[in-house]
C-alpha positions as CSV (number, residue, x, y, z in Angstrom):
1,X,0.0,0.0,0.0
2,X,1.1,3.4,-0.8
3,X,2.4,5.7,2.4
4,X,-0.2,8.5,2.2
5,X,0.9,11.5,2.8
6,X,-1.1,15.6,2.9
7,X,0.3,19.0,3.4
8,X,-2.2,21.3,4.2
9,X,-2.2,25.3,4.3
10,X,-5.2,26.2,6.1
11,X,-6.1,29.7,5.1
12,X,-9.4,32.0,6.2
13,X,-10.8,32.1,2.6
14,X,-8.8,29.2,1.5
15,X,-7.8,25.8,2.4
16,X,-5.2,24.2,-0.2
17,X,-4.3,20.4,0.3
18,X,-1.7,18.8,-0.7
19,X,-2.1,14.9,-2.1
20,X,0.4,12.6,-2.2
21,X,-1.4,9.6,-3.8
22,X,-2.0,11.5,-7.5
23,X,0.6,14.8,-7.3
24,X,-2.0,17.0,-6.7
25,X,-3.6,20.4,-5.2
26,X,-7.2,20.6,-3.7
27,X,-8.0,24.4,-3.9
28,X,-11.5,24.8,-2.1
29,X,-13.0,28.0,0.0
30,X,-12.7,27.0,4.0
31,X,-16.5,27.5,5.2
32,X,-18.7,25.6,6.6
33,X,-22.7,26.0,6.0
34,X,-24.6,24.7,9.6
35,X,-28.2,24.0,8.7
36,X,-30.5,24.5,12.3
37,X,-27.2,24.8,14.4
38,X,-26.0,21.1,14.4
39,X,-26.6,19.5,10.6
40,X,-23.9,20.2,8.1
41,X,-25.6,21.7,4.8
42,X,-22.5,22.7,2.6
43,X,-19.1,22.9,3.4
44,X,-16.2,24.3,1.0
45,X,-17.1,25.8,-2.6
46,X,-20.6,25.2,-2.3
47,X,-21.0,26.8,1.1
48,X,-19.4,29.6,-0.6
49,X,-21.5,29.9,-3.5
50,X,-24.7,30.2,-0.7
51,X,-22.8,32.9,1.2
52,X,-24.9,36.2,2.1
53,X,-27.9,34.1,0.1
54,X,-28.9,31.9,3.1
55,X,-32.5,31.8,5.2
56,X,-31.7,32.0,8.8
57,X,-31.3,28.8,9.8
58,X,-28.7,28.6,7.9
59,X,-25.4,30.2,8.9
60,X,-22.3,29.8,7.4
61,X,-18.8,31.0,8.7
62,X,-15.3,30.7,8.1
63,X,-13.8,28.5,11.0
64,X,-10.4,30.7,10.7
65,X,-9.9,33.8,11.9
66,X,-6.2,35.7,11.5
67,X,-4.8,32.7,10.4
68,X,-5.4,30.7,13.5
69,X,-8.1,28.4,15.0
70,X,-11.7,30.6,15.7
71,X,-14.0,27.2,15.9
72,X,-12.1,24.2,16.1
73,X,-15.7,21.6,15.9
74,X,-16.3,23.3,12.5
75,X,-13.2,23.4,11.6
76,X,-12.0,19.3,12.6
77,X,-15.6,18.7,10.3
78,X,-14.0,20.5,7.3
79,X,-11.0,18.3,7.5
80,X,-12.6,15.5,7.6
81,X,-15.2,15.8,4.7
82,X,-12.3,16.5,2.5
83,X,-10.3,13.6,3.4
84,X,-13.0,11.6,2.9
85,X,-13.6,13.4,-0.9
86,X,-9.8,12.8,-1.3
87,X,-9.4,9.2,0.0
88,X,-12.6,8.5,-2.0
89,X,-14.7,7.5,1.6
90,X,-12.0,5.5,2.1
91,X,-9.9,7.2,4.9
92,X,-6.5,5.4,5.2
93,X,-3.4,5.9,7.9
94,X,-1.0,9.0,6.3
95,X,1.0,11.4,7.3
96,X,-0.1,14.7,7.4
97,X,2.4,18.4,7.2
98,X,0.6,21.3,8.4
99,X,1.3,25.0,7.8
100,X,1.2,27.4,10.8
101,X,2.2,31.2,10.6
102,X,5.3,31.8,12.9
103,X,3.5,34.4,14.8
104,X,1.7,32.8,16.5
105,X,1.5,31.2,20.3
106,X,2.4,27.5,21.2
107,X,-0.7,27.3,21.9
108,X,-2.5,28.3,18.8
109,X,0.3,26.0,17.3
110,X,-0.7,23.1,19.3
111,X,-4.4,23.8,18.1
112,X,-3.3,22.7,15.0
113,X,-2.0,19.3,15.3
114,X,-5.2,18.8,17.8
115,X,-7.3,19.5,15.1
116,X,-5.4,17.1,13.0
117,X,-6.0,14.3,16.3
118,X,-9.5,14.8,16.6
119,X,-10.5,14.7,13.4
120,X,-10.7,11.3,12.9
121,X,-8.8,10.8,9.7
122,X,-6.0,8.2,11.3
123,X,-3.4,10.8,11.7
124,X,-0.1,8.5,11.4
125,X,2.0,11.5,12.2
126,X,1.5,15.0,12.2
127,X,4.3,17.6,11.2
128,X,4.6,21.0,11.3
129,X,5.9,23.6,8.9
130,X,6.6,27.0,9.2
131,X,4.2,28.8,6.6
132,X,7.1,31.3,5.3
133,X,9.3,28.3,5.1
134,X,7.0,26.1,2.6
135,X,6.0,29.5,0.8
136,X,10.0,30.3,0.2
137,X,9.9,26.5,-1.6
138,X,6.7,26.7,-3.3
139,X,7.8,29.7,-5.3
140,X,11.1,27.4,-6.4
141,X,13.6,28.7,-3.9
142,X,16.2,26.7,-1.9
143,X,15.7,28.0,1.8
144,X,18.2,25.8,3.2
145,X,21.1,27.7,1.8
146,X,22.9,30.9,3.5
147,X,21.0,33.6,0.9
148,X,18.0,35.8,2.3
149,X,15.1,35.3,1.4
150,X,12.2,37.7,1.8
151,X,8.5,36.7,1.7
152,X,5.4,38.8,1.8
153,X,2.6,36.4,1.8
154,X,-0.8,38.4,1.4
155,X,-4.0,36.4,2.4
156,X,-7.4,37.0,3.4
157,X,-6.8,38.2,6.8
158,X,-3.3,38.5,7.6
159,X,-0.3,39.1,5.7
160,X,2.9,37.1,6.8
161,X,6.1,39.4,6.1
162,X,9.4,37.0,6.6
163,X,13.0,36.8,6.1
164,X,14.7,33.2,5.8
165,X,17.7,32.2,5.7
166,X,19.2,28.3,5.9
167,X,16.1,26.6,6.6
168,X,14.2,28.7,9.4
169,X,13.1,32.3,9.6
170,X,15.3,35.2,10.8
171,X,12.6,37.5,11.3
172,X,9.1,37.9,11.0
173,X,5.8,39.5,11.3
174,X,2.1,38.8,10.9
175,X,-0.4,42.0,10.6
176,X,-3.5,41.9,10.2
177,X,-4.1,43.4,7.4
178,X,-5.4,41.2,3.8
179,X,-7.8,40.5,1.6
180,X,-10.7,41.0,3.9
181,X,-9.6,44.8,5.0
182,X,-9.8,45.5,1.3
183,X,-13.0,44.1,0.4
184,X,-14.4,45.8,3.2
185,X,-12.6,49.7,1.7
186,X,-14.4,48.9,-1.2
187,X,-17.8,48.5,0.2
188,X,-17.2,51.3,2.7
189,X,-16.3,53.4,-0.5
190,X,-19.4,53.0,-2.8
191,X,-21.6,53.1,0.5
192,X,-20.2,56.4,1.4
193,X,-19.7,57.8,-2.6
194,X,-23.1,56.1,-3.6
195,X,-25.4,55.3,-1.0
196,X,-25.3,51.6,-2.1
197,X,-24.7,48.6,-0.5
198,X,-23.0,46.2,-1.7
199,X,-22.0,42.4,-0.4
200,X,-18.9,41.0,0.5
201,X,-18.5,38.8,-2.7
202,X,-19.3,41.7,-5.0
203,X,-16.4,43.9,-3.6
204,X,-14.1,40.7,-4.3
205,X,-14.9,40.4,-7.6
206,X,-14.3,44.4,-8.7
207,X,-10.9,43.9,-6.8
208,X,-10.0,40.7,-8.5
209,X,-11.0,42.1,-12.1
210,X,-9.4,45.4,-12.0
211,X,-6.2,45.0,-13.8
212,X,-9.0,43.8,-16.4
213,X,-11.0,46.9,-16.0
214,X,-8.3,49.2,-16.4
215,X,-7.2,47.8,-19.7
216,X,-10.4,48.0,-21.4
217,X,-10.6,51.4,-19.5
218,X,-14.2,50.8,-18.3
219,X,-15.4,51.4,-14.5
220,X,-16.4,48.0,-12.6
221,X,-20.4,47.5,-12.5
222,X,-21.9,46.6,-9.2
223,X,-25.3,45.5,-8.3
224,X,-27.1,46.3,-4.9
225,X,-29.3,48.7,-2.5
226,X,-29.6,52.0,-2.3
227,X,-30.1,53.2,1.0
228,X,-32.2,55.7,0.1
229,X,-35.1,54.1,-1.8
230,X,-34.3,50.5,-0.3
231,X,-34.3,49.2,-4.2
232,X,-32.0,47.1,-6.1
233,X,-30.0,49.3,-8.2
234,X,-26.9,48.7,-11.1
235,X,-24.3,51.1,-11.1
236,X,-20.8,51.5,-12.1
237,X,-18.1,52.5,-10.0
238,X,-14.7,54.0,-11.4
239,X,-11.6,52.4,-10.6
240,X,-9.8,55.4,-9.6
241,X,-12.3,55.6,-6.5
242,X,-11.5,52.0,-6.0
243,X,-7.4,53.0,-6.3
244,X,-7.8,55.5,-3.8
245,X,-9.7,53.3,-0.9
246,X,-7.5,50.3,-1.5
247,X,-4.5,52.8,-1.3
248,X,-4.3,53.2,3.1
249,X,-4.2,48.8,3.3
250,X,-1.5,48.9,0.9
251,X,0.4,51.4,2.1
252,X,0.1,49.6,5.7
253,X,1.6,46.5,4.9
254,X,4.6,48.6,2.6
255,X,5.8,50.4,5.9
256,X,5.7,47.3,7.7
257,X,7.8,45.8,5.0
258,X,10.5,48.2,5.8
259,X,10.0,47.7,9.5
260,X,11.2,44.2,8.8
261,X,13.9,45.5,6.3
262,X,15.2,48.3,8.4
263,X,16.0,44.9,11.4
264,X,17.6,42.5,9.1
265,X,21.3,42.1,9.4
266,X,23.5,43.4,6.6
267,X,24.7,40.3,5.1
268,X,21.1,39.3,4.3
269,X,20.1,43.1,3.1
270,X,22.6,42.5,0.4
271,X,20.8,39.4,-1.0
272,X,17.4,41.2,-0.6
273,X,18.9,43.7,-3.0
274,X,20.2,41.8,-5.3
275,X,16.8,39.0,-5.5
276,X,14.5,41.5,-4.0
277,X,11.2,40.9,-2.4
278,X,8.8,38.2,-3.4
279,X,5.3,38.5,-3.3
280,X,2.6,35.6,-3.2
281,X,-0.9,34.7,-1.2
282,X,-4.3,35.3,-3.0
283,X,-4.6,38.9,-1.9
284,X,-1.5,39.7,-3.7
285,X,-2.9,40.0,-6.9
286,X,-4.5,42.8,-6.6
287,X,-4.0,45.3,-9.3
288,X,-1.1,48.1,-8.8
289,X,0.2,46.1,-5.5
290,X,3.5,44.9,-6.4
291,X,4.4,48.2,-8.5
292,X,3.4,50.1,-5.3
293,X,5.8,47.6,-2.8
294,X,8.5,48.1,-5.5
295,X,7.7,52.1,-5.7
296,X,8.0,52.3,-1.6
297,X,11.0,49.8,-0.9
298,X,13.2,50.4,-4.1
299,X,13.6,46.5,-4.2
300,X,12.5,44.5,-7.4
301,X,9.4,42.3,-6.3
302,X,9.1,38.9,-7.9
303,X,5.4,37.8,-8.4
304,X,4.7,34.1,-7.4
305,X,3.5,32.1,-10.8
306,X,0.7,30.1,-8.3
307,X,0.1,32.7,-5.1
308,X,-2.9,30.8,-3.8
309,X,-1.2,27.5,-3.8
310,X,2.7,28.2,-2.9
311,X,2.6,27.0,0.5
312,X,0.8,23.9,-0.8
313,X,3.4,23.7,-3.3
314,X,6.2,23.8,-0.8
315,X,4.8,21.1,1.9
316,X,4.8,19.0,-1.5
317,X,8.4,19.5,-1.7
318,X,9.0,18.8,1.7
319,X,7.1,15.6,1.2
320,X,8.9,14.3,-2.1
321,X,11.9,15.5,-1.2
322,X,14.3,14.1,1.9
323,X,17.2,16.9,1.4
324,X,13.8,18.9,2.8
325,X,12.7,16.8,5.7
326,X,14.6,18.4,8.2
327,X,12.3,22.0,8.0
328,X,9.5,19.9,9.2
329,X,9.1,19.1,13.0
330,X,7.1,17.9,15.5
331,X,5.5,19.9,18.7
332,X,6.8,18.1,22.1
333,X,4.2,15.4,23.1
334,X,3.5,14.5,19.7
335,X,4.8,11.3,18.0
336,X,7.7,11.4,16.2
């Protein structure tokens, strides 16, 4: 029988797993859609596609919050429903390599291989992985080697600002700032501009599509309610108004870039000069971003070919690969 193996980045909007078995990359949304508080409805993509649509009895929610553990039950659920897709019902003893953000307490750590435990999916071992770590591998470089590396990782709720260098992280920092904060500009904007409200998934897509927009030089239609006559309403929204609001989240997370730059030892400032900064996570593709982190830093900023899945990516590597074994450990208590 085959030795199973997963690595899996759990993200707030996202949660990537990595399979083993067929070389692969399960990209699904991390919610969970509770039907009468106890029955599971939907869970991943097609809780999603019922988000801000749902009667009351339904509620869905994202089980992460800031990249760490906000509803463990909910969250040990999601696990297991997509082993069970990915095993084909059939869950089998593996090994499983989790992503956790460095930032974070032993205790929030810890939360992560419980979830793994109590999940019920015949956890073999569990191992975890620095998320900065797998993300430096995922985008193709060799972390174990003496040159600095410097990853800004942009996700939905936090973004994860590190510098590695042989195998482990010289500094780091995790502000909350991502994804999220600039959906939320944009609705705040058209509210305050337009007196119209609109959702949550709405604001995502006119972020998402405005590299698009600005090449066919066409503003970014929205549907929704205007707050004055309580009616549905179309109406289109330039992109320079949506320039400016997302303007304040990205300068943020630039000047703590240099926070991070203006603490890292000399020797590895000269590597960041000469490889620069690069730039992945989901929330990093929003358009004018990297021009604006290479505008405020000076530095050149390599975009990531696969942002959403570059952890996912790495924890493969780390899997496949025994030269890469060795960034992967185990909390105390936990089997070896």
């Amino acid at each position: 029988m085959a030795n199973y193996a997963f690595g899996i980045d759990l993200g707030t909007s996202n949660i990537k797993i990595y399979n083993r078995a067929d070389d692969s990359v399960l990209v699904e949304k991390n919610m969970i859609a509770i039907e009468n508080k106890k029955n599971m409805f939907a869970y991943g993509n097609s809780a999603f596609e019922m988000y801000e649509k749902t009667p009351g009895n339904i509620h869905i929610t994202y089980p992460l919050c800031n990249g760490v553990i906000a509803d463990i039950q909910n969250m040990e659920s999601l696990i297991k429903y997509f082993m069970i897709d990915l095993m084909k019902g059939n869950i089998r003893s593996a090994d499983y390599y989790i992503a956790v953000p460095w930032d974070v307490t032993e205790v929030e750590k810890r939360a992560f291989k419980d979830l793994i435990k109590e999940s019920n999916v015949k956890a073999k071992r569990v191992m975890m992985v620095d998320k900065a770590v797998a993300d430096g591998l995922g985008l193709g470089i060799d972390v174990k080697n003496s040159q600095g590396v410097f990853v800004v990782n942009v996700g939905f709720d936090t973004t994860e600002i590190s510098i590695l260098s042989l195998g482990g992280i010289v500094l780091s920092k995790l502000i909350k700032v991502g994804g999220r904060k600039f959906d939320e500009a944009i609705k705040s904007a058209v509210r305050r501009e337009y007196n119209l409200v609109i959702g949550g998934k709405t604001a995502e897509n006119v972020k998402m599509s405005l590299t698009e927009l600005e090449n066919e030089k066409s503003g970014a239609v929205v549907y929704g309610r205007d707050i004055v006559t309580g009616l549905p309403i179309e109406r289109e929204i330039p992109i320079s108004l949506v320039d400016e609001c997302l303007s304040e989240h990205f300068n943020a997370i630039i000047d703590n870039i240099k926070v991070i730059l203006e603490r890292t030892p000399p020797e590895l400032s000269a590597d960041i000069y000469r490889h620069g900064i690069y730039l992945t996570g989901g929330a990093s593709q929003v358009n004018k971003f990297a021009q604006l982190v290479s505008k405020g830093t000076g530095l050149k900023v390599n975009i990531s070919e696969h942002p959403v899945e570059s952890v996912a990516l790495g924890l493969a590597k780390i899997i496949n690969d025994d030269n890469y074994k060795s960034v992967a450990y185990a909390i105390e208590g936990m089997s070896k």
